[in-house]
RODO-2510 file (C-alpha; in nm, 4 decimals, decimal comma):
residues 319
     n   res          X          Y          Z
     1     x    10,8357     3,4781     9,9892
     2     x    11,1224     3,3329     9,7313
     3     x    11,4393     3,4014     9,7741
     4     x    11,7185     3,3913     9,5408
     5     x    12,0906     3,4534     9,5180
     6     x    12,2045     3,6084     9,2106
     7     x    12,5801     3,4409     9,2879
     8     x    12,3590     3,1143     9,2258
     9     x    12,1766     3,1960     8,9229
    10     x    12,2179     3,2207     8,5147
    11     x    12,1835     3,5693     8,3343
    12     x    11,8188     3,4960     8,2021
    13     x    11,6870     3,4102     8,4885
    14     x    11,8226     3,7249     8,6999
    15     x    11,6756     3,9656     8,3617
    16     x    11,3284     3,7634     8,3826
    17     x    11,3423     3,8802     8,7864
    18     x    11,4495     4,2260     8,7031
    19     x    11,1949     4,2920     8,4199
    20     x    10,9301     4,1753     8,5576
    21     x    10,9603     4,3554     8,9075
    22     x    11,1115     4,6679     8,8259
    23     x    10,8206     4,8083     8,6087
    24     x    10,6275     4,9333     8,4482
    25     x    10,9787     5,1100     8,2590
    26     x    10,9501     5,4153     8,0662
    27     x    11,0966     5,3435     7,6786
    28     x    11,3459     5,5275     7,5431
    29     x    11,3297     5,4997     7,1275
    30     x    11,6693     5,6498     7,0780
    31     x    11,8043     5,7318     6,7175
    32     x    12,1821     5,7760     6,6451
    33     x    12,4484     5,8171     6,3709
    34     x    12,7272     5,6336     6,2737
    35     x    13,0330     5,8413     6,1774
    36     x    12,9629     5,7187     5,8248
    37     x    12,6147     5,8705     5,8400
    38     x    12,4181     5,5499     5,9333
    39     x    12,0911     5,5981     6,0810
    40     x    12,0197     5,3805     6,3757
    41     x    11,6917     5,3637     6,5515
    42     x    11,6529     5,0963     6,8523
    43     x    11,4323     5,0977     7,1766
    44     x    11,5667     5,0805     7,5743
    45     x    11,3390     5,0535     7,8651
    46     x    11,6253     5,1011     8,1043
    47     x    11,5532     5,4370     8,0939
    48     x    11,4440     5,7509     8,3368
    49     x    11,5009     6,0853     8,4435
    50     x    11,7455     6,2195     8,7000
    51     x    11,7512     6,5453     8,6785
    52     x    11,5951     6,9065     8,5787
    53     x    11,8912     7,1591     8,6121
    54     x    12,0853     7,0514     8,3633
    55     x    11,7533     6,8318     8,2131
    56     x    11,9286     6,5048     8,2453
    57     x    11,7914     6,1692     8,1688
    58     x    11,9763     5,8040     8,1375
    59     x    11,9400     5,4868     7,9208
    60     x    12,1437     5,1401     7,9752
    61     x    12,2069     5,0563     7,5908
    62     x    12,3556     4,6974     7,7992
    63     x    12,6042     4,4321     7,6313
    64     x    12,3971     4,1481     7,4280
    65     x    12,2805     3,8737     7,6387
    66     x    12,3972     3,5980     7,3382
    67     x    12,7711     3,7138     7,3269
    68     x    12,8525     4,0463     7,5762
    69     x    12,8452     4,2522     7,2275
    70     x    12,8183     4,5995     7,2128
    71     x    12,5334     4,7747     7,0260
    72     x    12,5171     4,9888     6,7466
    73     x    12,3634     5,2586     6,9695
    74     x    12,6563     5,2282     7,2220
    75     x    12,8884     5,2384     6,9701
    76     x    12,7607     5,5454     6,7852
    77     x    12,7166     5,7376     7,1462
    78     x    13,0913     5,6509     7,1975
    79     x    13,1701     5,8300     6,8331
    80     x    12,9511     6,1215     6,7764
    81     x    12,8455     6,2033     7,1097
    82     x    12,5121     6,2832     7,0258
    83     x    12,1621     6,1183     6,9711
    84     x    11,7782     6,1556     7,0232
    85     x    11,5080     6,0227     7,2694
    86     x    11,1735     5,9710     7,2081
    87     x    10,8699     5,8730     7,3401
    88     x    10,6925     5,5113     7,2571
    89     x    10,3126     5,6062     7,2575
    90     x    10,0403     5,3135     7,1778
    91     x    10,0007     5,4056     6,8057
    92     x    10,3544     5,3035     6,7225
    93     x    10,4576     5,0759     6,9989
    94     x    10,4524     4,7928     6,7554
    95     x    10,6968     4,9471     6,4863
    96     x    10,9021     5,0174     6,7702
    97     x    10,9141     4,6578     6,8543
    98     x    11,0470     4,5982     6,4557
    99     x    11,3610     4,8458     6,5250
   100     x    11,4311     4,6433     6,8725
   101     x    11,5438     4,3724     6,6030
   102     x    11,8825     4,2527     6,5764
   103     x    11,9917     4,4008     6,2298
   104     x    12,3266     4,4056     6,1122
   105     x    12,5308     4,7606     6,1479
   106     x    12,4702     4,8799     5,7738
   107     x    12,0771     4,8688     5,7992
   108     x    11,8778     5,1744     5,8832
   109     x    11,5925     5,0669     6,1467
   110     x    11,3873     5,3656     6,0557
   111     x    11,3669     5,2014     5,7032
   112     x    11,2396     4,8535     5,8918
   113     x    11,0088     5,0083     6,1218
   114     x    10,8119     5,2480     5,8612
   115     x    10,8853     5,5427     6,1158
   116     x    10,9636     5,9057     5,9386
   117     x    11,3297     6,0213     6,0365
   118     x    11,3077     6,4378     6,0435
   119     x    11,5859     6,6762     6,0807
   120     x    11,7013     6,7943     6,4381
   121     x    11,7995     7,1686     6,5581
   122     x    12,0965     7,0681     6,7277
   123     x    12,2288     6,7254     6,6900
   124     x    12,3026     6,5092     6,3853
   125     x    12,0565     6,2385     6,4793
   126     x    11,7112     6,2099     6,3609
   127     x    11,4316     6,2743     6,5536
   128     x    11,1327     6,0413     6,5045
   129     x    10,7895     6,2292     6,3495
   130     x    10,5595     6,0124     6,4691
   131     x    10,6230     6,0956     6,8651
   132     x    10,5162     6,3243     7,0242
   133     x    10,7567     6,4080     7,2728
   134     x    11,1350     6,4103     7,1671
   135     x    11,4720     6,5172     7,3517
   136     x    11,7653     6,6040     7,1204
   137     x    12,0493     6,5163     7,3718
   138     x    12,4508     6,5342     7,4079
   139     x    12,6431     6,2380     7,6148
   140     x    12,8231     6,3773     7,9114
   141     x    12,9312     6,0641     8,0494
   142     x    12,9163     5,6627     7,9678
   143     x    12,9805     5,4686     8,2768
   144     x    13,0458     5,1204     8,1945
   145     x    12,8942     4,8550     8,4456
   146     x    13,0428     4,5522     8,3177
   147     x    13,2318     4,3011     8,0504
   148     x    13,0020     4,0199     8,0644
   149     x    12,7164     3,9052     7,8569
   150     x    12,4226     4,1476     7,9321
   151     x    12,6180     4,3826     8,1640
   152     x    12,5086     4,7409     8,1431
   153     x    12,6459     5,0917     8,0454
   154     x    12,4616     5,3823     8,1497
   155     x    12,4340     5,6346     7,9072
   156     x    12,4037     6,0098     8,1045
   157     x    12,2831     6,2508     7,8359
   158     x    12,1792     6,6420     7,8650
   159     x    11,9144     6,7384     7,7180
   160     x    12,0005     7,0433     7,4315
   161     x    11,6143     7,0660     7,2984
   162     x    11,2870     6,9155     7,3608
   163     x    11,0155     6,9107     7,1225
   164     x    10,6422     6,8520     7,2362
   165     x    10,3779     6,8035     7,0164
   166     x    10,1073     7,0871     7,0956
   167     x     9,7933     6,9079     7,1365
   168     x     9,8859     6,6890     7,4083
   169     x     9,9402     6,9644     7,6327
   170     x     9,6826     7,0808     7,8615
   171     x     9,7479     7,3951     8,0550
   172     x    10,1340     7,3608     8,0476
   173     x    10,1194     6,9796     8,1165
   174     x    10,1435     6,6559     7,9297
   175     x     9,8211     6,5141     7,9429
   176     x     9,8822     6,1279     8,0107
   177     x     9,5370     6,0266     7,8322
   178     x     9,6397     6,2269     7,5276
   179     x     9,9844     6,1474     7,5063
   180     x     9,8894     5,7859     7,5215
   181     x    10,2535     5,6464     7,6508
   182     x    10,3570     5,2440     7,6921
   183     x    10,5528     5,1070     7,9016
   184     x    10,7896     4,7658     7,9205
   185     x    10,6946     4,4676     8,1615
   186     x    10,7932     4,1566     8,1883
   187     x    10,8402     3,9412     7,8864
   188     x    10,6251     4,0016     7,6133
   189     x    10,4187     4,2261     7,8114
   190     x    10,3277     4,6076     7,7757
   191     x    10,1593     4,8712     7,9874
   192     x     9,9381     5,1287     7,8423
   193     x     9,9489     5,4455     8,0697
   194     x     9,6140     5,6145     7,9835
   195     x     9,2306     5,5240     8,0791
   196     x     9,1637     5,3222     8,3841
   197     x     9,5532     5,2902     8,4703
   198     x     9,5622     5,6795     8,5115
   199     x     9,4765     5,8159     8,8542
   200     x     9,5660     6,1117     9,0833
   201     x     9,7135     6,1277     9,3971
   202     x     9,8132     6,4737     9,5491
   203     x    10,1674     6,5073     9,6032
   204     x    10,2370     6,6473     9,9866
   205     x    10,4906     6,9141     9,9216
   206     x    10,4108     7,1846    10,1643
   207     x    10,0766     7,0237    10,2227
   208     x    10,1705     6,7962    10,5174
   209     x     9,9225     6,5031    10,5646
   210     x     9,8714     6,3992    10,9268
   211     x    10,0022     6,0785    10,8492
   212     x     9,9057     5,7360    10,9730
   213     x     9,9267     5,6718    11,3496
   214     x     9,7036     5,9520    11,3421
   215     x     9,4381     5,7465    11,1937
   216     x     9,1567     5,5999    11,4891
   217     x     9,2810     5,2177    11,5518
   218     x     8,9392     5,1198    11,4758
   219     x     8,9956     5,2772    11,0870
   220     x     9,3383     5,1851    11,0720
   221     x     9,2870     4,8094    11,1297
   222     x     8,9527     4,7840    10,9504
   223     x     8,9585     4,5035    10,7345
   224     x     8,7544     4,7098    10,5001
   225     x     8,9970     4,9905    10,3851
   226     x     9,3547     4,8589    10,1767
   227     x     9,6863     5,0294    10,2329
   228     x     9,5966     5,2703     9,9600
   229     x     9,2709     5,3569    10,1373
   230     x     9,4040     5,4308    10,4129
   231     x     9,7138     5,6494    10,3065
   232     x     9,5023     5,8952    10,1502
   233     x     9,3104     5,9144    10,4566
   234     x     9,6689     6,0104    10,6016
   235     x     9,6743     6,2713    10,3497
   236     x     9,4471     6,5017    10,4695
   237     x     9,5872     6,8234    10,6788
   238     x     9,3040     6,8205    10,9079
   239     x     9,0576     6,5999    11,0389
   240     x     8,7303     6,7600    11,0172
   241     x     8,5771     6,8831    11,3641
   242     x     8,3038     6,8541    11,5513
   243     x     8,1102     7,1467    11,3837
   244     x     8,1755     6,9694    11,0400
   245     x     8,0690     6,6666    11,1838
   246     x     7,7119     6,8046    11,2498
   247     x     7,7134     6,9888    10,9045
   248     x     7,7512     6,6350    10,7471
   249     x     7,3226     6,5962    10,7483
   250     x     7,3056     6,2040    10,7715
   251     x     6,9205     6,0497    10,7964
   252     x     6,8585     5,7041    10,7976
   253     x     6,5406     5,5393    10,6827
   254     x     6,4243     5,1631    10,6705
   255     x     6,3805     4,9778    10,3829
   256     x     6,3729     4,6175    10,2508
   257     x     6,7173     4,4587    10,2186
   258     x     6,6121     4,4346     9,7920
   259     x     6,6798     4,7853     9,8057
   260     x     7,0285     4,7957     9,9377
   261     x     7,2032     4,8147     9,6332
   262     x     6,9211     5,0881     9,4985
   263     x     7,0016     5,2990     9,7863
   264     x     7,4073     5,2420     9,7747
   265     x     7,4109     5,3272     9,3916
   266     x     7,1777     5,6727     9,4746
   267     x     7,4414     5,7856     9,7342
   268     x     7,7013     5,6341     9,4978
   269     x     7,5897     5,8753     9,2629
   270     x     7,5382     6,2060     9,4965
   271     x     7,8800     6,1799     9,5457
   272     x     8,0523     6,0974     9,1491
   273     x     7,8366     6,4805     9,0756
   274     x     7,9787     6,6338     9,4242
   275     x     7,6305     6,7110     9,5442
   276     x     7,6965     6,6577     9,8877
   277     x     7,4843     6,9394     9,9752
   278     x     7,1748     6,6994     9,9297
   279     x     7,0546     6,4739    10,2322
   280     x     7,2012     6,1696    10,1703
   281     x     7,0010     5,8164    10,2808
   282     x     7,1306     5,4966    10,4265
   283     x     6,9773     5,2228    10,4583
   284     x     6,9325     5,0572    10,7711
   285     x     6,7643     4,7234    10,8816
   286     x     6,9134     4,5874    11,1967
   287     x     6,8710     4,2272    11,0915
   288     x     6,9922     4,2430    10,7211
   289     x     7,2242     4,5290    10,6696
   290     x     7,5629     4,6064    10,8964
   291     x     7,5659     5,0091    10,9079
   292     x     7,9195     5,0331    10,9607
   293     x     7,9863     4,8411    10,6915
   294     x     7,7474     5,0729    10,4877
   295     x     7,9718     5,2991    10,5868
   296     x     8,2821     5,2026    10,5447
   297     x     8,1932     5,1228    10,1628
   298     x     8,0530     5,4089    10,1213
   299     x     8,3784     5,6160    10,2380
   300     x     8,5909     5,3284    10,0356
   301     x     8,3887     5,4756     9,7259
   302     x     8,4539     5,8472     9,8235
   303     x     8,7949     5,7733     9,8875
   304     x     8,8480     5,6160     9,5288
   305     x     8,6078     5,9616     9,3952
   306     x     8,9148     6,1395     9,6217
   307     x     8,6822     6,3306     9,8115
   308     x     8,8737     6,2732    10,1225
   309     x     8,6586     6,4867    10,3279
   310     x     8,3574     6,3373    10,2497
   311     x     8,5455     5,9848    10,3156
   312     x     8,6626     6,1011    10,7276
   313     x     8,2908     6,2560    10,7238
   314     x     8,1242     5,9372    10,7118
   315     x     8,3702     5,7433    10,8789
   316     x     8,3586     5,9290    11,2081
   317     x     8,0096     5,8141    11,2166
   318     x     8,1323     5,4900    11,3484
   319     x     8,3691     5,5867    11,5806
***
């Protein structure tokens, strides 16, 4: 490991650590008003939730980094009280990008960035057409962090009315893959939060898992299964017993190590359409192919298909 003390180092090089460990950052696109009715439309990917009664969520519009200036959006917060938060989805990440510029009080960034200001129900501000998910919000409190160049203030703000664009809803959620949200890294780097970087993992809440020590040493310090592996293995409530075990109809056959891979992609595939019902073959040849390892990718693939089950069912056969 690095180490580094922040007493010893400039501001850039501190926000290059920050930015590009803390992530991947929700953005907040937040539109304001100036008391002279100036639209102002800039993004902030210090930004979260923290909190559902009152809905409360919290963006750092921070001092500038060049001379410990305050931004338009702080400024406006401080007069009206009031502004917006959107979304940034993929389709307008880069026009969001154009309002992040550093435009001079008088210019109207929804102007600059092509995006369609539309008329809230609550607040002054403008809400932003083109996202789908929008928070019309009051400031309860700006804490101020610092004087400095790039020192933060953290903007608390209630949220008064959401808006949600219907078809990215699926049975009362937000659908991440049609929602389509990006993310901040480090630099000039962006993460898109839909496809292959979307997975589940069941949340515990009353469902205890039965955590890791209980895992057999011999699983626990395989060097075949990662730390993710393995903590959904401590997931599960139960391990299955004995009478499961013998359930679990496992027949092994010889064949020429050229079909391995045959054989691994069959079973592969029993499992991705959750026919576990069917006898399911291994491979075995004593002088080409390890049959714990077998198994052990074999529940590394189940594990990753989150059949958990299925995953403890063939690993007990090595214990």
């Amino acid at each position: 490991m690095l180490h580094f003390n922040p007493a010893e180092m400039n501001v850039p090089e501190i926000h290059r650590l920050l930015v590009g460990g803390v992530g991947p950052r929700p953005i907040a696109l937040v539109s304001t008003i100036s008391k002279d009715g100036i639209l102002n439309l800039a993004p902030y990917s210090f930004f979260n939730t923290f909190g559902a009664n009152p809905p409360m969520v919290a963006f750092s519009p921070a001092r500038r980094g060049s001379n410990g200036t305050l931004k338009d959006t702080y400024n406006n917060l401080i007069e009206t009280g009031e502004c917006v938060i959107q979304s940034v989805t993929y389709d307008i990440v880069s026009q969001v990008s154009v309002a992040s510029g550093e435009y001079s009080s008088d210019v109207n960034e929804f102007e600059k960035s092509g995006l369609t200001p539309i008329d809230s129900e609550v607040v002054k501000p403008k809400r932003v057409k083109e996202s789908p998910f929008q928070m019309e919000c009051i400031l309860k409190q700006m804490i101020n962090l610092g004087d400095k160049n790039a020192s933060g203030n953290l903007a608390l703000c209630e949220v008064v009315r959401f808006h949600v664009a219907e078809d990215v809803i699926v049975n009362g959620t937000i659908e991440p893959n049609l929602i389509d949200l990006v993310a901040r890294m480090s630099a000039n780097y962006y993460c898109r939060a839909s496809g292959e970087a979307i997975f589940q993992l069941e949340q515990p809440n009353t469902k205890i898992g039965i955590g890791f020590d209980q895992i057999p040493e011999k699983i626990r310090n395989s060097k075949f299964l990662n730390g993710f592996e393995l903590g959904r293995l401590a997931s599960i409530q139960k391990i299955p017993d004995n009478l499961q075990i013998e359930n679990f109809n496992i027949s092994y056959r010889e064949v020429s190590p050229n079909n391995y891979e045959e054989t691994q992609s069959a079973f592969n595939r029993y499992l991705r359409n959750r026919e576990l019902e069917k006898m399911i073959y291994f491979t075995l040849n004593s002088k080409n192919i390890n049959r714990d390892y077998f198994l052990m990718q074999s529940a590394k693939t189940a594990i990753n298909l989150n059949q958990i089950e299925t995953a403890w069912l063939l690993l007990q056969q090595i214990l």
